[in-house]
N, CA, C and O atoms as a DFTB+ gen file, in Angstrom:
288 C
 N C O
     1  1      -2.297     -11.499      35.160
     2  2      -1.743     -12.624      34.421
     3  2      -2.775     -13.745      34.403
     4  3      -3.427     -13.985      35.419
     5  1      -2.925     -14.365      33.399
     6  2      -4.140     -15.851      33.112
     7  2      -3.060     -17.015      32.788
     8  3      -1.844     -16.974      32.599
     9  1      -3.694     -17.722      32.797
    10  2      -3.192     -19.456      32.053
    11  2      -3.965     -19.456      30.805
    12  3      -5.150     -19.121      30.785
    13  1      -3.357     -19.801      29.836
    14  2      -3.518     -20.274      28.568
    15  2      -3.178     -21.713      28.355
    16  3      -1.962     -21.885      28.444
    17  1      -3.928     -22.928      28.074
    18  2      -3.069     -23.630      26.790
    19  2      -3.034     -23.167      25.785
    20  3      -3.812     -22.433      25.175
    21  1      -1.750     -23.749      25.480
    22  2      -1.201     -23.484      24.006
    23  2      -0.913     -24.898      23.133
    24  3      -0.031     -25.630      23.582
    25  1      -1.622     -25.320      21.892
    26  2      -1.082     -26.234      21.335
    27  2       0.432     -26.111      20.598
    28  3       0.782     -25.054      20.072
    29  1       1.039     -26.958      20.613
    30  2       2.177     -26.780      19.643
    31  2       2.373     -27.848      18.870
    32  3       2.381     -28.941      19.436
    33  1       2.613     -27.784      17.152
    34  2       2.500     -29.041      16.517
    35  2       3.869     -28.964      15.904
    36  3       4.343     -27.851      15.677
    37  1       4.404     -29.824      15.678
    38  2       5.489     -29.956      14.974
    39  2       5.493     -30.541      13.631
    40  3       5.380     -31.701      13.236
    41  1       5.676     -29.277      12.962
    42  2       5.780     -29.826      11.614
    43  2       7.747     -30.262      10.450
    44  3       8.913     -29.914      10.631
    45  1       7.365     -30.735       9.876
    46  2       8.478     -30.693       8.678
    47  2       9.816     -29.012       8.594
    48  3      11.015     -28.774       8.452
    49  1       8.722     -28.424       8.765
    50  2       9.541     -26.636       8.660
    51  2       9.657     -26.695       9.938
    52  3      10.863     -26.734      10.179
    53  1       8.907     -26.730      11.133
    54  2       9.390     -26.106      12.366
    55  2       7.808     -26.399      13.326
    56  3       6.994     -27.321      13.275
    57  1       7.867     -25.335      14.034
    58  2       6.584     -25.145      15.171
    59  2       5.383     -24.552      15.028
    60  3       5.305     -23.427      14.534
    61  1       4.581     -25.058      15.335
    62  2       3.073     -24.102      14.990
    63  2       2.808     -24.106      16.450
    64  3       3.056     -25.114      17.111
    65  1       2.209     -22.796      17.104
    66  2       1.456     -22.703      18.113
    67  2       0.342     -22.029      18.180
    68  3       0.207     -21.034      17.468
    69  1      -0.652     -22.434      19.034
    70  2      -1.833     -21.700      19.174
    71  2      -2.513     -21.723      20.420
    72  3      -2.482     -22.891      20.809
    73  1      -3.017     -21.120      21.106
    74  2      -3.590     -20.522      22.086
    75  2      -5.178     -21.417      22.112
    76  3      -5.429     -21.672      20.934
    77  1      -6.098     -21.866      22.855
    78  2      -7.234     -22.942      22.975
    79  2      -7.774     -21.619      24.116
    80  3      -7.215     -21.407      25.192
    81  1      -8.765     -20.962      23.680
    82  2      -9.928     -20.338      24.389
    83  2     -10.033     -18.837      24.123
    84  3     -10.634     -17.882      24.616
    85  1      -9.159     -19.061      23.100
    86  2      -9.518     -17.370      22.394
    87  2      -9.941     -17.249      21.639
    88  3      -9.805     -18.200      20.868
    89  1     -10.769     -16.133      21.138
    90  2     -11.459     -15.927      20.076
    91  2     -10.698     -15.216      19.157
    92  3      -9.793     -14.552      19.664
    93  1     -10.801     -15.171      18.015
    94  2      -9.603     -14.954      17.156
    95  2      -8.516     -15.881      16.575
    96  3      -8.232     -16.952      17.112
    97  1      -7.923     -15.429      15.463
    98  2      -6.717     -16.143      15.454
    99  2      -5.424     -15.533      15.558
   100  3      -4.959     -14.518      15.041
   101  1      -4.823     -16.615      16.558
   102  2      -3.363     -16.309      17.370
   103  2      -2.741     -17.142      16.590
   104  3      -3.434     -18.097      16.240
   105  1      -1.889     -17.120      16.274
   106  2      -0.623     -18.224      15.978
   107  2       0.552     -18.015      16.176
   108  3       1.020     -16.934      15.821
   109  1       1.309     -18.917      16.755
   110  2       2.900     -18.068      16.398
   111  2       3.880     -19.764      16.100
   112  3       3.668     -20.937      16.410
   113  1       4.975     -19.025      15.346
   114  2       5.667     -19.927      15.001
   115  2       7.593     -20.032      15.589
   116  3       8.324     -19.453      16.393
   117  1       7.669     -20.932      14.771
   118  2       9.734     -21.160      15.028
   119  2       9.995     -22.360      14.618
   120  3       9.243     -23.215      14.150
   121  1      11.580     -22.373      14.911
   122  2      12.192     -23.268      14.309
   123  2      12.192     -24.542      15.620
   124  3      12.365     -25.755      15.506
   125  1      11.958     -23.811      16.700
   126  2      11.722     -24.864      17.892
   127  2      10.760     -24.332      18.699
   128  3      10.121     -23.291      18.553
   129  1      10.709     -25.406      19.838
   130  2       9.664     -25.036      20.362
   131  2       9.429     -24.263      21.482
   132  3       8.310     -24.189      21.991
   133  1      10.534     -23.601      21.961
   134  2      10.839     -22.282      22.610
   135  2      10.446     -21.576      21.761
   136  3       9.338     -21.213      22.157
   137  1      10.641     -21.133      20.825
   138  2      10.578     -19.937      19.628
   139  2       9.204     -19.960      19.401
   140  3       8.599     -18.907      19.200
   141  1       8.513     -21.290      19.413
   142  2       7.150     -20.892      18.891
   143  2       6.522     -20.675      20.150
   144  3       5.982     -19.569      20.117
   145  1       6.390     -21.114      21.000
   146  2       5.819     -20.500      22.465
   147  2       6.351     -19.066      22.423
   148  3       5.516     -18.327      21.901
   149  1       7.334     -18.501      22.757
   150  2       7.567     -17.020      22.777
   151  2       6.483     -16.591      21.897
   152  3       5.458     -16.008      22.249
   153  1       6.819     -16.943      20.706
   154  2       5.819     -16.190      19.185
   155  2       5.006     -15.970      19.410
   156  3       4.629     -14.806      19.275
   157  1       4.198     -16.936      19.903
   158  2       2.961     -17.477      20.544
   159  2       2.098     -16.212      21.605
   160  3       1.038     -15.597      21.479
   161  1       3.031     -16.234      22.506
   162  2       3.513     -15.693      23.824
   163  2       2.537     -14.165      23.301
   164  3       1.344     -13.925      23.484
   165  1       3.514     -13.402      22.667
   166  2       3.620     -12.154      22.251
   167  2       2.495     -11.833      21.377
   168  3       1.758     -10.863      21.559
   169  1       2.369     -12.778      20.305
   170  2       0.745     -12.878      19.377
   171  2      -0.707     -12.420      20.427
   172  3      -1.572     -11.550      20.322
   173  1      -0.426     -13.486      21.420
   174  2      -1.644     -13.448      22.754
   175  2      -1.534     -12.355      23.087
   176  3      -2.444     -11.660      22.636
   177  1      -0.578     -11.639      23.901
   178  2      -0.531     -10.346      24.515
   179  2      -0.649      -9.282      23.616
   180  3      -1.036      -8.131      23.816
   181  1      -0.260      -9.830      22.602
   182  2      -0.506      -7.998      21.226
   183  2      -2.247      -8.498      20.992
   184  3      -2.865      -7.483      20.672
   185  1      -2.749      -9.152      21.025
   186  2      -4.360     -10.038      20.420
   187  2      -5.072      -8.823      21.739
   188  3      -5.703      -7.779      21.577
   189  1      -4.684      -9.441      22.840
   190  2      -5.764      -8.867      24.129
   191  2      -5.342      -7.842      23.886
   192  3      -6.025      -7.372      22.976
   193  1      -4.384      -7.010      24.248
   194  2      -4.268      -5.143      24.372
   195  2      -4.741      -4.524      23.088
   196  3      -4.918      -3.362      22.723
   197  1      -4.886      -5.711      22.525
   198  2      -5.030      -4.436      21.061
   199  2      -7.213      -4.833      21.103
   200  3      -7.951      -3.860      20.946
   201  1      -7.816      -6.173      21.305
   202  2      -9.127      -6.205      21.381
   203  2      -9.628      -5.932      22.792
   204  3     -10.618      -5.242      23.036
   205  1      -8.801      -6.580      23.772
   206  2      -9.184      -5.912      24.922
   207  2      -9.317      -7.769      25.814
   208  3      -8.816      -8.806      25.378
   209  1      -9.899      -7.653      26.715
   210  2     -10.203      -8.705      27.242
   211  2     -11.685      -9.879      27.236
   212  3     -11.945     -10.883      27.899
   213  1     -12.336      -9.217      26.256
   214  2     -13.634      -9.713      25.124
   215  2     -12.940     -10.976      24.634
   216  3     -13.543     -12.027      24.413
   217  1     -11.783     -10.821      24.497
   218  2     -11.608     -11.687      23.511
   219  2     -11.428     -13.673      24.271
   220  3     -11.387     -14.734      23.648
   221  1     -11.375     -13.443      25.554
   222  2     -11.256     -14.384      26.240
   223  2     -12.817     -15.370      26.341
   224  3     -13.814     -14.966      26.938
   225  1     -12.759     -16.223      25.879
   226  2     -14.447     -17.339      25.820
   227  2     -14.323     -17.327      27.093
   228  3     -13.397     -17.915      27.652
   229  1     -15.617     -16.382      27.993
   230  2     -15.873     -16.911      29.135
   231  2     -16.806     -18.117      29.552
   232  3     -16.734     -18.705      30.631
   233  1     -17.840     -18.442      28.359
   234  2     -18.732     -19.288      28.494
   235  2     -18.855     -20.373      27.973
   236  3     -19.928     -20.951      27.800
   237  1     -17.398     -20.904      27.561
   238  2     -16.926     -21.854      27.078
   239  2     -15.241     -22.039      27.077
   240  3     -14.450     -22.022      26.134
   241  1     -15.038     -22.211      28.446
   242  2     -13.626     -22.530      28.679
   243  2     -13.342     -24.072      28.555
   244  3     -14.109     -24.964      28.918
   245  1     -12.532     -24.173      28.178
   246  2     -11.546     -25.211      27.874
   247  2     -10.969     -26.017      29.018
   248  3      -9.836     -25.750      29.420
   249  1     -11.653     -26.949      29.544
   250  2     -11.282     -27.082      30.451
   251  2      -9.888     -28.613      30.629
   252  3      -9.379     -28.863      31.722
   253  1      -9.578     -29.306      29.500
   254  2      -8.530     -30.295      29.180
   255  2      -8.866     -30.590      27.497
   256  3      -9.844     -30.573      26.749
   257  1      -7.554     -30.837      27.434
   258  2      -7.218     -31.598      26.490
   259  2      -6.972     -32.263      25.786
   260  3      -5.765     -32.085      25.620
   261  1      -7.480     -33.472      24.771
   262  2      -6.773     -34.917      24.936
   263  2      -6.391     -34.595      23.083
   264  3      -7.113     -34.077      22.231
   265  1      -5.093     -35.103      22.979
   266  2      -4.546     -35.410      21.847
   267  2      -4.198     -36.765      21.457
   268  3      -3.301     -37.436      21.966
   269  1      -5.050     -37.151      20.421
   270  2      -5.334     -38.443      19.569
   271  2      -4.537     -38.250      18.307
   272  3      -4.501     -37.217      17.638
   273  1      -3.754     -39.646      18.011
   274  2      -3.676     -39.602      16.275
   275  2      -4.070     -40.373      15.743
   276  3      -4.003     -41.479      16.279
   277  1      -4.686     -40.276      14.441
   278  2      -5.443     -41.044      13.803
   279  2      -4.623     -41.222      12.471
   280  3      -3.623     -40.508      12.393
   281  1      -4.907     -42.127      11.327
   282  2      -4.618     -42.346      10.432
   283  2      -5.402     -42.395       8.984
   284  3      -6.163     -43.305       8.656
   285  1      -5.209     -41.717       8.509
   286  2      -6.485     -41.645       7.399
   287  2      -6.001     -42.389       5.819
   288  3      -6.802     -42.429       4.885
């Protein structure tokens, strides 16, 4: 088992999630934000078994996060 962050954004329709240190794209979605973590969840684990464990950035981990909003 690893630690992942996962972003989750909330949009108008529902949840976007995504995974921060994988290569590839993961996403998973829902109507909340349980649902999109699960989605999420399952995307990650079908991503690695199906590429393998390559797919994890070892030489560029992620080590925090900071979320800013800006206004354009």
């Amino acid at each position: 088992m690893r630690e992942i962050r996962v972003v989750i954004e909330r949009h108008e329709d529902g949840f976007v999630a995504y995974p921060i240190g994988l290569l590839g794209v993961v996403v998973g979605e829902g109507d909340t934000v349980e649902e999109a973590l699960a989605d999420v969840t399952g995307a990650i684990t079908f991503h690695v078994e199906t590429f393998g464990t390559a797919v994890w950035e070892s030489d560029n981990r992620v080590l925090d996060v900071e979320l800013r909003t800006t206004h354009v």
